[in-house]
N, C-alpha and C positions, 0 to 999 in steps of 0.2 A: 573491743571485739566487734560490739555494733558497726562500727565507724568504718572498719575494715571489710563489715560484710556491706554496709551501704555502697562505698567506696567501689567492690567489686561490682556491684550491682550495677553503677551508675557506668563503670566500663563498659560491661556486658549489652547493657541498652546503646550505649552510642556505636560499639561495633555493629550491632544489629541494624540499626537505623543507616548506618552508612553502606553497609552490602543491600537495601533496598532501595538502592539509587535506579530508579526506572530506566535509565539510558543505557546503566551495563547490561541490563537485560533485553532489550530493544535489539530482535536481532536484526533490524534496517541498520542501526548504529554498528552492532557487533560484526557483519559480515561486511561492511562496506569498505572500501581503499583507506577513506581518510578516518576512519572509525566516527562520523559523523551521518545523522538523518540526512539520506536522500534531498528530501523535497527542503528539509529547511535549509542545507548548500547551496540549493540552489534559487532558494529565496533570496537567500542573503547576497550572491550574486547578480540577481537580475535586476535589470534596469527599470525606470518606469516606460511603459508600454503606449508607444502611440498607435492604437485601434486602427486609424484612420487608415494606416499606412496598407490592409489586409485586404485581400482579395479573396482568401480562403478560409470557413468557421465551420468546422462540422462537430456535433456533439454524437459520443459513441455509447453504447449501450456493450457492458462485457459482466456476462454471466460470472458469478463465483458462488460453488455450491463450500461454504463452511462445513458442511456434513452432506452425511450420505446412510444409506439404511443399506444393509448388507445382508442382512439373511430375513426368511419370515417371521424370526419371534421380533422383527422389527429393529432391531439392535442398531444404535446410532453410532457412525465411525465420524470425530470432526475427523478435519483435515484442514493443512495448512495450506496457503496460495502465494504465488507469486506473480503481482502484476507488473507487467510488463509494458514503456511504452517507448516507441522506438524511434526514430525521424532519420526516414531511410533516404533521405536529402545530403547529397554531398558538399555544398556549398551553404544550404539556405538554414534558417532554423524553426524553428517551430514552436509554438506560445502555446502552453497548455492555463488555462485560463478557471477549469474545474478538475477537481478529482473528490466526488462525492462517494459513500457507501449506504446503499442501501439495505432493507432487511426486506424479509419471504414479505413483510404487508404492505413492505414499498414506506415505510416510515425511515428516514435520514440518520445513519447511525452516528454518521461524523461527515463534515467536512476537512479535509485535507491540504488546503491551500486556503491560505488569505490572501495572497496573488497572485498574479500572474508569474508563471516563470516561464524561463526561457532555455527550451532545451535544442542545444547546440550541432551543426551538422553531425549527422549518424552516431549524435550521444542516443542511450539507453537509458531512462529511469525503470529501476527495478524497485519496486512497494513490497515487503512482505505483509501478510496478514495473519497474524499467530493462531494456530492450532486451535489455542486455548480461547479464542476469541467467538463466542457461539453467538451475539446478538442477531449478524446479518441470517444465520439459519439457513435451511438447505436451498432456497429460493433469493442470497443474498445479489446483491450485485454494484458494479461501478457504475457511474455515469461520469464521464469524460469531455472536456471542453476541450478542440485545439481550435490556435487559426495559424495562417501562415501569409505569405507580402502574394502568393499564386495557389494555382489546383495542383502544382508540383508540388509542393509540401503534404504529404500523406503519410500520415502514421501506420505503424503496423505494434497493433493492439492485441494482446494474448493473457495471457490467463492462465499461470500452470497451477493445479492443486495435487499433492502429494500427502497420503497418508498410509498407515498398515492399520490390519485384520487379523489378529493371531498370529501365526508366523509368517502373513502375505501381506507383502508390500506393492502399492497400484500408485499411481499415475496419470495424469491426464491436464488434458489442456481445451483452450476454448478462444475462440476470438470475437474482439469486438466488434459491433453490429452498427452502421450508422443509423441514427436516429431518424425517424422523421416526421416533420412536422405537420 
């Protein structure tokens, strides 16, 4: 009888362990075409990058508030975001070079790229950022690396975050800011 309650036992943990496979929960993975992360498709796709060849490098600065305070007893609502980065170039493409997250004290929550990639005429990368994820805090934010071969290649940078309040659901968005130095 031990044998058969061990036995059960030893089932029960490997099923568990295998429903906490981090990628089915990843809803970049879940909601995406190829059911695969964004940014690492497109890792694995790009080339290596000749710098020299760039006429164009702007780093952008895009708000993302993780939460929000909703009434006066203070009451924290997170909220989930979806970043957005676009390359509204019909021919050309566009080398995003950083995608960093910041938190409200401006401390590095993650980096997001280990290289360069390369996102292809009027592709979109869409990043989600999970609900559940409070480190960046209400003052969170991206900072963003592109270049391009001219001043024709411009991204257009946005920010949407989505959350509810009781039985009220809001909305909102933000754009990125060029940096400067």
């Amino acid at each position: 009888m031990n044998k058969c309650r061990i036995s059960v036992l030893c089932l029960a943990s490997l099923l568990l362990f295998n429903g906490c496979d981090e990628s089915k929960q990843n809803p970049n993975v879940m909601f995406s075409e190829k059911h695969q992360d964004p940014i690492q498709e497109l890792e694995k796709h790009s080339k290596k990058v000749d710098h020299s060849q760039f006429g164009y490098k702007q780093t952008f600065y895009v708000p993302i508030y993780s939460d929000i305070y909703t009434d006066r007893d203070n009451r924290k609502v997170l909220l989930s975001a979806t970043l957005s980065v676009r390359n509204t170039t019909l021919k050309k493409s566009l080398y995003i070079n950083k995608i960093d997250y910041y938190s409200t004290d401006g401390d590095l929550v993650k980096s997001y790229l280990t290289e360069t990639i390369e996102l292809p005429a009027m592709a979109t990368l869409n990043y989600i950022v999970e609900k559940e994820e409070d480190k960046g805090g209400s003052g969170a934010k991206f900072i963003i690396e592109v270049e391009g071969v001219d001043e024709t290649v411009r991204p257009v940078i946005e920010a949407v975050m989505i959350g509810n309040f009781s039985n009220k659901g809001f909305a909102f968005s933000t754009q990125g800011t060029p940096v400067l130095y």
